[in-house]
Backbone atoms as SQL, in Angstrom:
CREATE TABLE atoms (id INTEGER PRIMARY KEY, chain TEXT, resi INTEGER, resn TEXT, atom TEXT, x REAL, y REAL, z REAL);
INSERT INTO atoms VALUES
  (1, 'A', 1, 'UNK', 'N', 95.952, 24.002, 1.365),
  (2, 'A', 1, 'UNK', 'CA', 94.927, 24.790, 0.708),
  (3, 'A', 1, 'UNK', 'C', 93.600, 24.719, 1.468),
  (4, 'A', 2, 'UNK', 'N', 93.270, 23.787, 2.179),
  (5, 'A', 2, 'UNK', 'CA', 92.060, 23.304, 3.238),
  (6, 'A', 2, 'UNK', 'C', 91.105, 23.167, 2.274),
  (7, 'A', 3, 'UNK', 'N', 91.393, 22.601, 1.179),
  (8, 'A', 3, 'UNK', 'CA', 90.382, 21.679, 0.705),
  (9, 'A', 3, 'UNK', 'C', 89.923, 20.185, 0.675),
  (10, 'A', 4, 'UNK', 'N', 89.218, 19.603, 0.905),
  (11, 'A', 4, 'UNK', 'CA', 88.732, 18.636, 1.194),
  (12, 'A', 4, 'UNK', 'C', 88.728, 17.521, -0.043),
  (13, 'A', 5, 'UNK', 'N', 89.364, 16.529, -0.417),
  (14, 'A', 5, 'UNK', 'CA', 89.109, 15.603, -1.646),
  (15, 'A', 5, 'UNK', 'C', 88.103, 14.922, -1.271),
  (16, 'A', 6, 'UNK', 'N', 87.199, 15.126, -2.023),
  (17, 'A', 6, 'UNK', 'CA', 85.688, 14.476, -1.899),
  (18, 'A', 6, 'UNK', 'C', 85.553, 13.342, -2.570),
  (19, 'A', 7, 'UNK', 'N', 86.055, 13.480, -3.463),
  (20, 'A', 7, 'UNK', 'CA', 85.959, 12.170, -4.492),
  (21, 'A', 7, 'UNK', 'C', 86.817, 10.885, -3.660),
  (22, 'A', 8, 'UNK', 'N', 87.719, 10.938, -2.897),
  (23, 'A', 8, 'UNK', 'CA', 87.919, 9.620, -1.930),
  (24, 'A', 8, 'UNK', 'C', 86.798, 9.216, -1.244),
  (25, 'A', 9, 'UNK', 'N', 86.012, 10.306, -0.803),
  (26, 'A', 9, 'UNK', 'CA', 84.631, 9.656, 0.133),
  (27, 'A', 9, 'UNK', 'C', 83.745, 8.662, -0.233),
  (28, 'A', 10, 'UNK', 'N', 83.406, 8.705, -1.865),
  (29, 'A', 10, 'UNK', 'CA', 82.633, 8.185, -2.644),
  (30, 'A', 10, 'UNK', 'C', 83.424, 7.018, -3.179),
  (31, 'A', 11, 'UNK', 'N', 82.191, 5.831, -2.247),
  (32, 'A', 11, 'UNK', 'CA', 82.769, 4.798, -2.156),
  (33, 'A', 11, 'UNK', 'C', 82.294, 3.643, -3.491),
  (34, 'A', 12, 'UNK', 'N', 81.147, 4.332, -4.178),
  (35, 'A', 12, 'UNK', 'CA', 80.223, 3.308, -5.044),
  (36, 'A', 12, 'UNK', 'C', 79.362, 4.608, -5.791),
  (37, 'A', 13, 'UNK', 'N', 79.526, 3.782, -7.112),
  (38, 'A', 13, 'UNK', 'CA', 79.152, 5.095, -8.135),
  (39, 'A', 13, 'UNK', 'C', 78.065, 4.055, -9.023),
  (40, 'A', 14, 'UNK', 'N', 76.373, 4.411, -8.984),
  (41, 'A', 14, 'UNK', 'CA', 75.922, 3.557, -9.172),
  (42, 'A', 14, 'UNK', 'C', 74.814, 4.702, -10.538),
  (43, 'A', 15, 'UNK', 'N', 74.556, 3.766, -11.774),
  (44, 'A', 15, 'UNK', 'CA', 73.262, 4.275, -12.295),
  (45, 'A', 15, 'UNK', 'C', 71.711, 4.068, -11.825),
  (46, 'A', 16, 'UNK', 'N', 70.627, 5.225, -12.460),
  (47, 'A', 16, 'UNK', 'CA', 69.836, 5.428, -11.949),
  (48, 'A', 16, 'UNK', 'C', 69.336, 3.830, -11.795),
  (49, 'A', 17, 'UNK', 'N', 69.055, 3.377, -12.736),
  (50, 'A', 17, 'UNK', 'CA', 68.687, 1.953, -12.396),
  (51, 'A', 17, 'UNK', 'C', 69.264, 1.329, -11.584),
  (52, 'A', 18, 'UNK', 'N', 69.847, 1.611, -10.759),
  (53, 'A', 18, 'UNK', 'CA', 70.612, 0.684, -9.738),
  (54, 'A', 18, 'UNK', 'C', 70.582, 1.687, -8.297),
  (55, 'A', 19, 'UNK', 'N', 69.451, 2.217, -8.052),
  (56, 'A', 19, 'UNK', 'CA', 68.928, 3.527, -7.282),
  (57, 'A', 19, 'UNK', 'C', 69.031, 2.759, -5.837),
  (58, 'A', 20, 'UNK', 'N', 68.311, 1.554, -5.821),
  (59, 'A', 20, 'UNK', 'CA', 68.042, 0.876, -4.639),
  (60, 'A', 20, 'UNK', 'C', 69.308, 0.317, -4.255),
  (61, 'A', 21, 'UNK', 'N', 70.137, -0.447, -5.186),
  (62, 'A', 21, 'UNK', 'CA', 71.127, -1.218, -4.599),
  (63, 'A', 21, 'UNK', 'C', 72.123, -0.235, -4.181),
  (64, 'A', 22, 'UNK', 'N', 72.245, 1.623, -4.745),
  (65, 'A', 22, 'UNK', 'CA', 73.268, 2.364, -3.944),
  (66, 'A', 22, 'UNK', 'C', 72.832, 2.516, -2.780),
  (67, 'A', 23, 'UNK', 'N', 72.127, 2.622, -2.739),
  (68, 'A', 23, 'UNK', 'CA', 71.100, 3.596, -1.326),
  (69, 'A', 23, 'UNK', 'C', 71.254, 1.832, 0.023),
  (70, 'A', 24, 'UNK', 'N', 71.271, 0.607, -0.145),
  (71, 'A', 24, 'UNK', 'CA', 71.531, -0.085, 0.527),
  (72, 'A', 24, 'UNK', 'C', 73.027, -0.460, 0.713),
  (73, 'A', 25, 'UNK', 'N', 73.919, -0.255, -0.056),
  (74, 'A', 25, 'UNK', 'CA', 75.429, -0.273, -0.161),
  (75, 'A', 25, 'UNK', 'C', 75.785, 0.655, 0.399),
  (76, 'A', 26, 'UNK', 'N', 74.918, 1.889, 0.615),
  (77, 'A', 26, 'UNK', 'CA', 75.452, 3.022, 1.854),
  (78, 'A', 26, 'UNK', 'C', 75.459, 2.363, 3.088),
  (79, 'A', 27, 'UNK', 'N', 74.563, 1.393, 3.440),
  (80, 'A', 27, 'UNK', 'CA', 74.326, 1.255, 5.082),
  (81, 'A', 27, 'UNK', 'C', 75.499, 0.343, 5.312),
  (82, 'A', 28, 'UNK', 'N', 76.165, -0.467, 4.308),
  (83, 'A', 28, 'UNK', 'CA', 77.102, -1.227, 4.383),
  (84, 'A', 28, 'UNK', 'C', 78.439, -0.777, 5.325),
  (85, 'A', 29, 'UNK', 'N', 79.453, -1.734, 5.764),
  (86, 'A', 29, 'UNK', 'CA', 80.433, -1.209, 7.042),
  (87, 'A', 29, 'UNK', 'C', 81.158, -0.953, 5.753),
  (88, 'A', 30, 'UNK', 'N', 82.098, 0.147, 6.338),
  (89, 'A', 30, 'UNK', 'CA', 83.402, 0.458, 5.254),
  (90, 'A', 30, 'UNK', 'C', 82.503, 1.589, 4.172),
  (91, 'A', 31, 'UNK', 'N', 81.365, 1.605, 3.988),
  (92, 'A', 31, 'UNK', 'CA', 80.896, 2.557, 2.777),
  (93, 'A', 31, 'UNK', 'C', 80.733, 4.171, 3.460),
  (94, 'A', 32, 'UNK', 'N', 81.686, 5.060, 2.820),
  (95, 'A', 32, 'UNK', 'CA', 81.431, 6.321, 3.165),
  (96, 'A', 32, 'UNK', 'C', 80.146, 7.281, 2.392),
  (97, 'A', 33, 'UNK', 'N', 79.622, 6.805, 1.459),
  (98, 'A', 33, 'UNK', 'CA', 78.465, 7.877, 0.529),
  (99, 'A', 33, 'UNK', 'C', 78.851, 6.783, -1.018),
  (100, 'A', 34, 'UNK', 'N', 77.728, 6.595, -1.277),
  (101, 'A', 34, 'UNK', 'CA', 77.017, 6.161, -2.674),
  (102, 'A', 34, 'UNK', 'C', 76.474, 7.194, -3.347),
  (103, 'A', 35, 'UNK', 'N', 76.690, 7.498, -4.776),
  (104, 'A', 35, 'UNK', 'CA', 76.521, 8.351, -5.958),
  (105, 'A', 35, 'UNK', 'C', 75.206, 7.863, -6.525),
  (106, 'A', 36, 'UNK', 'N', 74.484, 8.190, -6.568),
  (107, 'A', 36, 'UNK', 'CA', 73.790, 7.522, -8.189),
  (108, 'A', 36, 'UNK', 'C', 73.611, 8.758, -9.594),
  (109, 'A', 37, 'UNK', 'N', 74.179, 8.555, -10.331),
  (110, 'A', 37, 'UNK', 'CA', 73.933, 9.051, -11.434),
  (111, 'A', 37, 'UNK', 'C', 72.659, 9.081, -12.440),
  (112, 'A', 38, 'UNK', 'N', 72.583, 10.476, -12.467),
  (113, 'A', 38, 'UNK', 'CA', 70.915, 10.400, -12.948),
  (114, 'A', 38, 'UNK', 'C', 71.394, 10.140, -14.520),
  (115, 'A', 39, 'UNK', 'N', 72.239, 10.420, -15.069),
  (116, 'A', 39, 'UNK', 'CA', 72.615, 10.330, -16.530),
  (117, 'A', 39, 'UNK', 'C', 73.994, 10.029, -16.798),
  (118, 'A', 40, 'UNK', 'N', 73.958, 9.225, -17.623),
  (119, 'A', 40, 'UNK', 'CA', 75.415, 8.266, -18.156),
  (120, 'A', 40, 'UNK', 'C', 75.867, 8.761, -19.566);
């Protein structure tokens, strides 16, 4: 179909309060893209 599963990429699914610790868990080896969720 040449669609792409995106949701394997996303390696860490983090809330807004936890803004900083996704955004540094990206630079991590092995992490493909960190989420943060603005609303739970």
């Amino acid at each position: 179909s040449g669609r792409v599963d995106l949701d394997s990429m996303v390696t860490g699914k983090y809330p807004l309060a936890e803004a900083e610790q996704a955004l540094n868990a990206d630079r991590m080896p092995g992490s493909l893209k960190a989420v943060v969720r603005v609303q739970e």
